[in-house]
N, C-alpha and C positions, 0 to 999 in steps of 0.2 A: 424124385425128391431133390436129384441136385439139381436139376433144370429148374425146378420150382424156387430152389435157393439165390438161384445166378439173376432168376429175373426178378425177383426181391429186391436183391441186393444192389441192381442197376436202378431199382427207380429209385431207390433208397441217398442213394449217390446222385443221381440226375437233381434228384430234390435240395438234395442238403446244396451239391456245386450252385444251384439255381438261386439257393437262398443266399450263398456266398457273393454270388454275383452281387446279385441285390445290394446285400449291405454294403459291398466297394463302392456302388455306384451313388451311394447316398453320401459315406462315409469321405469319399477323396474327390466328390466334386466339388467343381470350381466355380461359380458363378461372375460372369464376365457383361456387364452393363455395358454396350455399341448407344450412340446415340439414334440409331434406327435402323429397321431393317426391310427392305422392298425385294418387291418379289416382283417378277416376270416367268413368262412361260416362252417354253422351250417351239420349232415347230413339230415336233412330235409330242406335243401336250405333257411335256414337265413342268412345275411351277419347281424354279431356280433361286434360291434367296440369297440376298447379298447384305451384308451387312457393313454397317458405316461409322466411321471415325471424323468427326468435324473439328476443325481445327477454331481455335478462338475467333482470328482473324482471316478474316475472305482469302484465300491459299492465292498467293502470283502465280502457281505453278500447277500442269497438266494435275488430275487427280491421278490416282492410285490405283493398280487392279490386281489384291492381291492373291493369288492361286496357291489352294495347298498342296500337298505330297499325296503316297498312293497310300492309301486305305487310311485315310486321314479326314480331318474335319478342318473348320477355320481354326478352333483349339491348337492346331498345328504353328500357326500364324499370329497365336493372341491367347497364349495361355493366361499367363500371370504378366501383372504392370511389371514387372523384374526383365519378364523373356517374350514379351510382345512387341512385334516389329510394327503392328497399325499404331500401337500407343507412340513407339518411338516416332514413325513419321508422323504422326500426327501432332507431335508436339514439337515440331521441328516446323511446324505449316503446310502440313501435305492435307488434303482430301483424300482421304483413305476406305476404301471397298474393300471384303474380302469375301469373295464367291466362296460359296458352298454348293458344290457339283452334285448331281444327283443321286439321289438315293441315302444321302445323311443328314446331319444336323435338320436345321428350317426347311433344307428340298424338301420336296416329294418324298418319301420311301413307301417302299412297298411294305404294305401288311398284310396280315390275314383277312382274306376275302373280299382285300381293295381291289384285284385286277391285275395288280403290278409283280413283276417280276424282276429278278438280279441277273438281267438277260440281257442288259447294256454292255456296250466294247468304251475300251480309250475311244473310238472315234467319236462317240457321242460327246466327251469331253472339247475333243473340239472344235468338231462342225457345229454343234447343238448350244451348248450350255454357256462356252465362251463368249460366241457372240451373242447370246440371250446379255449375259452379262454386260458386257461392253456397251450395249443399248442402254441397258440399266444406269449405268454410269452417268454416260452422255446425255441422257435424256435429265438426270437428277440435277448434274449439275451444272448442265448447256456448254461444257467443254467442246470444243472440236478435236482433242486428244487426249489419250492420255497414257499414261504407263504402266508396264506389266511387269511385275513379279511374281518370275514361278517359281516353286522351288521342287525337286526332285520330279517327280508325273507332273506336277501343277507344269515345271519349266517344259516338257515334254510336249504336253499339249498348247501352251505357247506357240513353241515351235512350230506344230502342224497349224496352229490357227492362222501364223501370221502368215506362212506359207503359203496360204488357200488365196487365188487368184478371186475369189467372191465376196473375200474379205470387207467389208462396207464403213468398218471404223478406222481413223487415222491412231497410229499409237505411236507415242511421242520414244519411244527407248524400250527396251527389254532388258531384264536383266533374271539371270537364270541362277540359279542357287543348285550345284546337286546335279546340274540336269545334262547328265551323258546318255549321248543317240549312237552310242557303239558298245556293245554287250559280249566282246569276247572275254575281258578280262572277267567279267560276272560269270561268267557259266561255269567259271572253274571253283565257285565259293556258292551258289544257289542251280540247283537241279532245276531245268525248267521241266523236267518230267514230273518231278515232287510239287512245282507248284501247280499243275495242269491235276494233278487227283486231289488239291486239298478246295478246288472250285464249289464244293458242294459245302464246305466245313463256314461256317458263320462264329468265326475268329473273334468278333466283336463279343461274342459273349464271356469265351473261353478267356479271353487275355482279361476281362474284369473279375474273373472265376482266380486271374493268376496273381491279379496286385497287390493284396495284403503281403504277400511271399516275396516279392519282386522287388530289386534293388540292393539287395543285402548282398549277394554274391553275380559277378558276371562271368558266365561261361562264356568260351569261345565263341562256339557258332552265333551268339546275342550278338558279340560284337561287331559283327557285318553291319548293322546296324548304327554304332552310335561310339562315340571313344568313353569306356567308362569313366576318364579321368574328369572329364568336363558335363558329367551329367549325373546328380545329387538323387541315392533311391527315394527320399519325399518326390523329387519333381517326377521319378519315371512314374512314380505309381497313379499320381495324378494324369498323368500323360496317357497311360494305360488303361484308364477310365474315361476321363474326358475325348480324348483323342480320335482315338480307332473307330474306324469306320469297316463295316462288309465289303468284299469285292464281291461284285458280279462274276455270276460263271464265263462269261465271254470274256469280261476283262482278264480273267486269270490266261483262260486258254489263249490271248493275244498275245500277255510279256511269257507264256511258255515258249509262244512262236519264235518272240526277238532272241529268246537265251539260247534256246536249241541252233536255231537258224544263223543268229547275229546278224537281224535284219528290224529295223524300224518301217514299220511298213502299218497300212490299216488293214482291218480284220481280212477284208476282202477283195487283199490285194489289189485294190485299182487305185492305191496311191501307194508312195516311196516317200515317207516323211524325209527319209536321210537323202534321197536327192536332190530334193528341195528345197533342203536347208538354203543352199546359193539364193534362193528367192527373199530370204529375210536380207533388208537393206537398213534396218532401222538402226540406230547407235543402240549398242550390246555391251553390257556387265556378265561375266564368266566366274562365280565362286566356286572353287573347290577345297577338301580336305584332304592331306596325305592318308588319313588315317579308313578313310571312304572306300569302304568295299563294292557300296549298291553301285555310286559314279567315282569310280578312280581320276583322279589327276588326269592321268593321261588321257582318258576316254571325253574328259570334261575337254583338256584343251582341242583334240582333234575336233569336236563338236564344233569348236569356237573358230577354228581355223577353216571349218565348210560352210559360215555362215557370212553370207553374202557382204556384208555391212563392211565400210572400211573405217569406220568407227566402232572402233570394239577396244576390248581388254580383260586378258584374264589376269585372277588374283587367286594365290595359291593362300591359303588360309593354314599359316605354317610356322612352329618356330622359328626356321629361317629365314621367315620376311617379319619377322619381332613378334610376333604375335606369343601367349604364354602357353600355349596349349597346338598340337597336332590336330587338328579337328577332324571328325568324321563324318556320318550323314545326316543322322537327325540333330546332331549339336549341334550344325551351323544355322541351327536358327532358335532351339531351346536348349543350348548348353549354357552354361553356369559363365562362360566369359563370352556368352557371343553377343549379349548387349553390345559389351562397351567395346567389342572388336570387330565383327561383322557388319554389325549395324550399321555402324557409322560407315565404313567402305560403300554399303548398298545407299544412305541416303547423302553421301558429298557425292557419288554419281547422278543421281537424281535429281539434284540441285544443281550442277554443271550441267548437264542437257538443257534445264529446264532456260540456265541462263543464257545459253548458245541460241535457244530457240526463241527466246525474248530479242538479243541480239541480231536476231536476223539471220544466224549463221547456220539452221535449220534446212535439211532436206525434204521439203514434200514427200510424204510417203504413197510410191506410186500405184498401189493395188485398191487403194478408195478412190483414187480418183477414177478407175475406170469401172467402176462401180453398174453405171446404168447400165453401160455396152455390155459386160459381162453378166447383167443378171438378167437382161432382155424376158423379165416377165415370170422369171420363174416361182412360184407364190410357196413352194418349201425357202427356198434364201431366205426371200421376205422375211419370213414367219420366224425366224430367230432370233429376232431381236425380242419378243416378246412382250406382253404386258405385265404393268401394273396392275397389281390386287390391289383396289380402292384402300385407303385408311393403311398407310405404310405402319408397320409396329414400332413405336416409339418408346424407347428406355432408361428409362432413367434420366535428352535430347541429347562439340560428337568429334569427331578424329579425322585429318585431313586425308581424302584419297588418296589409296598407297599405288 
């Protein structure tokens, strides 16, 4: 009888949480109108979607590529017209893209009885999908370059993309939000054992099961995450619903490796993302928060300092370079002052490149150009840049560099 009660009362709970979900996901969505969205396939047969911000007038400057965080969607990147970085550059005159990596939003995901599996690593981020992406881009808007913004995983996978000697697109600058490739200081605030057992757990529900409740009070261990001073509970719970994406089982057990280990490395060890940071030559933007558990300062700047480029700069996003607020990890690109303070840092960097390279005062970036010799035939490279799905779906500004 009480085993008969126990499993009563789990599906009873299973049901009611499942309905709760539900109604968060109807209740605190966002609806966000991109002037279109193209898709290309991966070469391992993912369809990748990107979606696009066009500016009034034909943009002077490289288009936009912009990458979001880990278990994240483009929502990351273009929540609200308030805390959206595509609307901000793209009212500034940028050509704006924001990939959506596999397995969320417009990509591919797996379903029931599609085939697909949550059995992708980080490296499919960025052997696979990036340069699907960047194809994407170039092919839309007949650019010979363009620019990448990651932020936290998105900047990570940058990293390894632009690193990769097969590399086939020129990108005009990088700039990295978040995105620390040294994980000691992390392992002492996140168990890489804890996240290596919760691989099977599909969080994506659970945290929509959690937003009506969400934002009223911040516990500690939340805080790893975000400074609660700079992020309003209406916007987390939107964030909480909109946002969140599933990690794949591989991807978990990979950042278990980096915490455990404090090693940047791919699944299968036959690359060292962290030694090859010195291969990235492009001009580099560095944002960091003091208040950032996931990428500490520190970890952000030694990043910055392994990365080959001798045009770089980091920027500590801190009361004591004026700014109103301490910033931490997901604020700095959906907290309540990173409009009118982050933003602008990321896009008077982007406009300075773009005018250096109009200027003449551009370095060739040297891993497209040896493009042929390096890919001498190999028809997986090839294949990542992917296609177009016929009939693209169609829908529907700053503060001097500190």
């Amino acid at each position: 009888m009480t085993w008969a009660a126990v499993v009563i009362g789990s599906i009873v709970f299973l049901a009611l949480a499942s309905y709760v979900s539900f109604l968060a996901s109807r209740y605190f969505f966002v609806a966000r109108f991109p002037d279109a969205i193209q898709f290309g396939t991966t070469s391992d047969g993912w369809r990748i979607a990107v979606v696009r911000y066009r500016p009034e007038k034909p943009s002077p400057h490289p288009p936009v590529l912009l990458v979001h965080g880990v278990a994240a969607n483009r929502y990351n990147l273009d929540l609200t017209d308030e805390t959206s970085l595509a609307k901000h550059l793209c009212g500034l005159g940028f050509d704006v893209f924001l990939v959506e990596l596999r397995g969320r939003g417009f990509s591919l995901r797996p379903k029931l009885f599609s085939g697909l599996r949550y059995d992708w690593s980080f490296d499919d981020y960025a052997e696979r999908d990036l340069p699907c992406a960047a194809e994407i881009v170039t092919r839309a808007t007949g650019a010979r370059s363009l620019h990448v913004v990651g932020f936290s995983t998105g900047a990570l996978a940058a990293y390894a993309w632009l690193s990769d000697p097969h590399r086939t697109v020129d990108v005009a600058s990088l700039v990295s939000i978040g995105g620390a490739a040294s994980f000691k200081r992390l392992g002492k605030v996140l168990s890489g054992r804890l996240i290596r057992s919760f691989r099977f757990l599909r969080h994506r529900w659970l945290l929509r099961m959690l937003a009506p409740i969400s934002g009223y009070w911040h516990p500690s261990p939340l805080q790893i995450v975000h400074n609660p001073e700079n992020l309003d509970g209406a916007l987390q719970r939107r964030i909480m619903v909109n946002m969140i994406a599933n990690f794949s089982r591989n991807e978990l057990l990979q950042y278990s490796d980096w915490i455990l280990h404090d090693t940047f490395r791919s699944i299968d060890q036959r690359r060292d993302y962290r030694a090859e940071l010195s291969r990235i030559t492009v001009p580099s933007l560095f944002l960091a928060g003091p208040r950032d558990a996931l990428s500490p300062p520190d970890a952000v700047k030694d990043t910055c300092d392994a990365v080959g480029a001798s045009d770089k700069q980091f920027v500590l996003c801190s009361r004591a370079q004026g700014m109103r607020v301490n910033y931490g990890h997901f604020d700095l690109v959906v907290g309540r002052e990173a409009a009118a303070e982050v933003f602008p840092v990321i896009s008077g960097w982007l406009k300075s490149v773009s005018e250096r390279r109009a200027g003449g005062e551009d370095r060739p970036d040297d891993h497209a150009e040896h493009h042929e010799a390096d890919d001498g035939g190999n028809g997986e490279r090839d294949a990542h840049g992917g296609e177009d799905v016929p009939g693209g779906l169609a829908l529907g500004r700053a503060h001097e560099q500190r």
